[in-house]
FIKOLMAR-393079 format. One record per residue (C-alpha): x, y, z. Coordinates in pm, whole numbers, padded with zeros to 5 digits, always signed. Last residue first. Example, Ala and Ser with C-alpha at 12.3 -4.5 7.8 and 13.67 -1.06 7.14 Angstrom:
<rs>
+01367-00106+00714
+01230-00450+00780
</rs>
This chain:
<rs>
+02392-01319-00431
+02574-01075-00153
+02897-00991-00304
+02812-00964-00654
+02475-00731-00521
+02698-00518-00263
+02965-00502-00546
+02748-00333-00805
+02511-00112-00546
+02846+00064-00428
+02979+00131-00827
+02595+00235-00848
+02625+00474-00546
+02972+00636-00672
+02840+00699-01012
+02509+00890-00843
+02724+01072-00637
+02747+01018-00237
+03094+01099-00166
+03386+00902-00082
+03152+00666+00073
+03236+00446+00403
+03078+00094+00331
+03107-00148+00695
+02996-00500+00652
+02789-00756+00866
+02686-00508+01046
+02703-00529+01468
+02361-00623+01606
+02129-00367+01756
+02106-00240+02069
+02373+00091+02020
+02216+00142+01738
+01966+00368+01845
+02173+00601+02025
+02425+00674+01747
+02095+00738+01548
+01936+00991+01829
+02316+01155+01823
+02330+01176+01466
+01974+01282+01407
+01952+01619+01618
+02314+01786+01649
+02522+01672+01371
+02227+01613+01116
+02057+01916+01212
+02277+02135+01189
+02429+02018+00877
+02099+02013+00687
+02088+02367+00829
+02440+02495+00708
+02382+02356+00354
+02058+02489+00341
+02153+02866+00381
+01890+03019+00198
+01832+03361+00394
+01464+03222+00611
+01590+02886+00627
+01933+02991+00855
+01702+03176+01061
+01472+02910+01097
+01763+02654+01201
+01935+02966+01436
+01560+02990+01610
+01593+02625+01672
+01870+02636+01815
+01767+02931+02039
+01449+02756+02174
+01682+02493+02300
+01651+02116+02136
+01405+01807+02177
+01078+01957+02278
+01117+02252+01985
+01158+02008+01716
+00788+02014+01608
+00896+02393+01514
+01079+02299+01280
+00823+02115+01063
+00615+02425+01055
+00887+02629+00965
+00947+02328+00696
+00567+02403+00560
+00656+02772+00561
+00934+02738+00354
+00778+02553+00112
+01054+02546-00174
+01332+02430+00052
+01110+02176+00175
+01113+02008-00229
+01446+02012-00268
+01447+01798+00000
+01676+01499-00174
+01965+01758-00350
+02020+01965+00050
+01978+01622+00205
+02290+01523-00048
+02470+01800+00063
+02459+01763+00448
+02559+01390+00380
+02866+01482+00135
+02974+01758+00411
+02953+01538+00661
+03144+01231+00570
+02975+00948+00451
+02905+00596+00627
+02698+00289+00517
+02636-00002+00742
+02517-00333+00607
+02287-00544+00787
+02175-00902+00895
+01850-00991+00981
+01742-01018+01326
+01509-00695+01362
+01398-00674+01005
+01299-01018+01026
+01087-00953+01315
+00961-00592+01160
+00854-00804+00875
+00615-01064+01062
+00488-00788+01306
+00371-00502+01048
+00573-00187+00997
+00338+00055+01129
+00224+00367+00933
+00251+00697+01006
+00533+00829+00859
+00688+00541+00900
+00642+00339+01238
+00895+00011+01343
+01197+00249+01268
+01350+00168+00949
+01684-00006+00804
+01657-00004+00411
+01562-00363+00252
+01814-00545+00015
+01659-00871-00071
+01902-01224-00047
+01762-01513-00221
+01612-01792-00139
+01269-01598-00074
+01254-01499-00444
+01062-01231-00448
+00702-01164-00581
+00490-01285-00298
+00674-00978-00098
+00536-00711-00307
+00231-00850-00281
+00241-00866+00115
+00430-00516+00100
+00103-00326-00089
-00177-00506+00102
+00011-00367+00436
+00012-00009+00361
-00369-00035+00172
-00436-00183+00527
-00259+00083+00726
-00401+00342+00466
-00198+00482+00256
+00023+00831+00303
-00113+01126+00143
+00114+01290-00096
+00411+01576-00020
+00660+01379+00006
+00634+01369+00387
+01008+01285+00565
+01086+01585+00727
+01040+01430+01056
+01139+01118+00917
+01035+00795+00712
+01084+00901+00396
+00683+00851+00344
+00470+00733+00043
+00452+00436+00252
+00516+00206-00024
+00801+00383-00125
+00978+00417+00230
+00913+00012+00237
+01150-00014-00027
+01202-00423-00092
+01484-00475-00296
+01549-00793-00502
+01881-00717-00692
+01899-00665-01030
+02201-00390-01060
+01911-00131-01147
+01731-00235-00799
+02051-00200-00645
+02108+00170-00742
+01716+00219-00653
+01825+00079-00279
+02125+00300-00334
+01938+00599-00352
+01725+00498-00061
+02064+00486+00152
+02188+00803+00062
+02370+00856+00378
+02184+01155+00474
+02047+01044+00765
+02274+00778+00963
+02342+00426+00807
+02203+00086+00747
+02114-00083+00465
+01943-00432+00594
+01959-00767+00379
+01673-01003+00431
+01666-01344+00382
+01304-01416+00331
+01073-01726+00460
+00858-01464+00680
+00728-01578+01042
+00336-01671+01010
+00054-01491+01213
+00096-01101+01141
+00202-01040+00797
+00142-01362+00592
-00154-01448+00779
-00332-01140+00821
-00290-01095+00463
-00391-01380+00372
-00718-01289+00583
-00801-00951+00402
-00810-01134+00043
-01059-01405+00232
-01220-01064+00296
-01242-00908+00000
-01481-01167-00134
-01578-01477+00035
-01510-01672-00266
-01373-01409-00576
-01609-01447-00869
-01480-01535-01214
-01698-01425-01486
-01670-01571-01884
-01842-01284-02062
-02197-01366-02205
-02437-01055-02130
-02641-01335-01891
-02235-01373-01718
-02205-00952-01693
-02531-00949-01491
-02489-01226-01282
-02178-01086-01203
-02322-00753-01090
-02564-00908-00861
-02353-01176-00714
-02039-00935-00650
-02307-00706-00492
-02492-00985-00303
-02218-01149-00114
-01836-01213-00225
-01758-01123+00115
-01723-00725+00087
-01719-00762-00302
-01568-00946-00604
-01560-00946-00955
-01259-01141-01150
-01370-01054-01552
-01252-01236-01844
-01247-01046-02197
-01297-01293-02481
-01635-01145-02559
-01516-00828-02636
-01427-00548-02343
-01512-00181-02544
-01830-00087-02333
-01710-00212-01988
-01577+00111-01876
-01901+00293-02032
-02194+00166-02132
-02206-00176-01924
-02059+00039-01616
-02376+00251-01647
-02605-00003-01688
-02444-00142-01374
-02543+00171-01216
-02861+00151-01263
-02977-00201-01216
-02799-00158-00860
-03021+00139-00803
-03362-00019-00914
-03276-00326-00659
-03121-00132-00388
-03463+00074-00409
-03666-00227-00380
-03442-00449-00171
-03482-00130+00083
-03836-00109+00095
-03894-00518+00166
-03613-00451+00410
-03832-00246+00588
-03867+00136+00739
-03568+00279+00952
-03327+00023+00930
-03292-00102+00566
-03405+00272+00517
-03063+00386+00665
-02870+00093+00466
-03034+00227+00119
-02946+00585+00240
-02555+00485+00353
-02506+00282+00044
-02641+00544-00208
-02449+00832-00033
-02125+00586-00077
-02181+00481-00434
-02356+00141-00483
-02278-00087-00794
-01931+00061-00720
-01695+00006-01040
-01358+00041-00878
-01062-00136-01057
-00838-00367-00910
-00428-00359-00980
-00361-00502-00591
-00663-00636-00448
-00875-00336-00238
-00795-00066+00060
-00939+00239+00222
-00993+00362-00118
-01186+00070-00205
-01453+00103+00085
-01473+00473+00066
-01574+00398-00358
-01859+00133-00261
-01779-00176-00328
-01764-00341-00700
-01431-00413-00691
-01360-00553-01011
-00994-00778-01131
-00942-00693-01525
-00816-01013-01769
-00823-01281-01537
-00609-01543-01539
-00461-01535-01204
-00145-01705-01098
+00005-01386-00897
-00276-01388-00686
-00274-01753-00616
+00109-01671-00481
-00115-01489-00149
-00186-01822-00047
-00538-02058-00059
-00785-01800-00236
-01063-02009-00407
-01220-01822-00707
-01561-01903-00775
-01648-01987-01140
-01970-01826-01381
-02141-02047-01597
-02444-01986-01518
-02718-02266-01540
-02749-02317-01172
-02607-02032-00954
-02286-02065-00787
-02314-01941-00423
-02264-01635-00329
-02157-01572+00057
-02439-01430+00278
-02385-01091+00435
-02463-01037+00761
-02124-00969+00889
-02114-00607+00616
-02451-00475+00783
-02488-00141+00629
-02534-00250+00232
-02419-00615+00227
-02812-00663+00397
-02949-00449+00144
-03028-00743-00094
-03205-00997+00128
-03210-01348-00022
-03048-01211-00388
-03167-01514-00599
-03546-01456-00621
-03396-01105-00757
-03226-01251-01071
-03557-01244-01315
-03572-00893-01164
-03196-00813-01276
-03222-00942-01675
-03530-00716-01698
-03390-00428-01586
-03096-00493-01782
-03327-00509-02093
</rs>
């Protein structure tokens, strides 16, 4: 039956493979008579949060949706990856006519698949949002299928990549309408603790450190791959079209690059002239909180030898052989110390000598989770 319902379609996919290797060659979907599918206009990233749609589809291949896709979308490829690449390579090699073919019988397949099993238990009130590369012949093909079955199918106009392009906007070609708030303060100070301490007061917070699945240092790897740049950038767009831009949001002073992603160049302007708060602790409380936050590198010795050694250009070869001694018997306390007083204090010192005086100075009594929430209380009464 499927295969039926996609050859009485094919007249309508103009050259089927050519969304397979070719992604600027593909030819935007247009609304087919007597199907009662709608396109989906994207004019700001707020659309996104408007949608009705009951499940948003990616129907790219599964390396194109890891690399990056619409916040909360599902994958459900009507091409895997190997099937992509060999449909595209006899696109090339022998004829379209060939290719459309074996595209053809493949797509069938695997949204027969999808039918019988993600989609299997969606009733007929269930409204779909499919889209593809540039709402082309995938998101046309799979739609069609899903509208002949009866479900009311919303298809995204010019696919991922009108998605791609408010990004672009937003992050890189129109200055931000936020009032930000910056936490400043050496390493140590807790200062991602109190941007969760904040969050639980009901501030707006925006932790980029979260999103990049990074802490932002040296050391700063939780263990987890970091996202891609776009995947990186997707995230803070949609976390931004969810605050209030009237009102202040608490964001934690970063370099332009964590981990290894950049900061893109709307943000990292607002970052750079917004306001900030600095937060001081005495040693002992810092070195002691690192000790509680890297649990995790005091576990994996090896993997913070490693980490270490990529200190070797900055410091003496006998520092850092006192820091892996110090490792190798447990004494984390006197490490964290070490290297906040001799490697991250002066490089922060340093740092901040360009930037503008805080607004406010915070020095901590200790860096508990009481004292942090007490913090997190006034900083939200006094700042909103």
């Amino acid at each position: 039956f499927l295969y039926f319902i996609v050859s009485s379609y094919l007249s309508e996919w103009v050259s089927l493979v050519a969304w397979l290797s070719v992604p600027n060659q593909l030819d935007v979907c247009n609304r087919i008579e007597g199907q009662t599918m709608t396109p989906l206009i994207l004019t700001s990233m707020a659309d996104m949060h408007n949608l009705t749609a009951d499940t948003i589809i990616d129907v790219r291949s599964p390396a194109e949706y890891a690399e990056d896709h619409l916040p909360g979308a599902i994958n459900l490829p009507v091409l895997n990856d190997i099937e992509r690449a060999e449909v595209g390579a006899i696109y090339k090699q022998v004829s379209p006519f060939a290719a459309r073919k074996i595209g053809g019988a493949l797509v069938a397949h695997n949204t027969a698949t999808h039918l019988q099993g993600a989609l299997a238990g969606k009733d007929g009130a269930w409204q779909p949002l499919i889209y593809c590369w540039r709402g082309g012949q995938r998101s046309s093909a799979f739609a069609t299928i899903l509208d002949q079955v009866g479900w009311r199918v919303k298809l995204l106009q010019g696919g991922y990549q009108s998605y791609r392009r408010e990004i672009v906007r937003t992050l890189y070609k129109t200055p931000l309408p936020h009032r930000l708030m910056l936490i400043s303060g050496s390493t140590g100070t807790a200062k991602t603790a109190l941007l969760h301490q904040l969050v639980a007061k009901g501030a707006q917070v925006l932790d980029i450190e979260e999103i990049a699945a990074h802490r932002g240092s040296l050391f700063g790897g939780i263990g987890i791959a970091q996202p891609s740049q776009k995947m990186f950038e997707t995230s803070i767009a949609s976390r931004l079209a969810t605050l209030d831009p009237n009102k202040i949001t608490f964001v934690e002073a970063e370099s332009s690059k964590v981990g290894e992603r950049l900061i893109p160049p709307s943000l990292w302007a607002l970052m750079a002239n917004a306001t900030r708060i600095q937060i001081t602790a005495a040693l002992e409380a810092r070195s002691s909180f690192l000790c509680r936050a890297y649990s995790n590198l005091t576990q994996d010795k090896r993997a913070l030898n490693d980490l270490l050694n990529k200190l070797r250009p900055y410091h003496s070869g006998e520092r850092i052989d006192q820091w892996h001694a110090q490792a190798q018997i447990n004494d984390w306390q006197t490490l964290a110390t070490g290297l906040i007083k001799d490697h991250y204090d002066p490089r922060y010192a340093k740092s901040t000598e360009v930037k503008n005086k805080p607004v406010c100075r915070v020095e901590l009594p200790d860096l508990d989770d009481s004292t942090l929430a007490l913090t997190a209380e006034k900083l939200h009464a006094q700042f909103n």
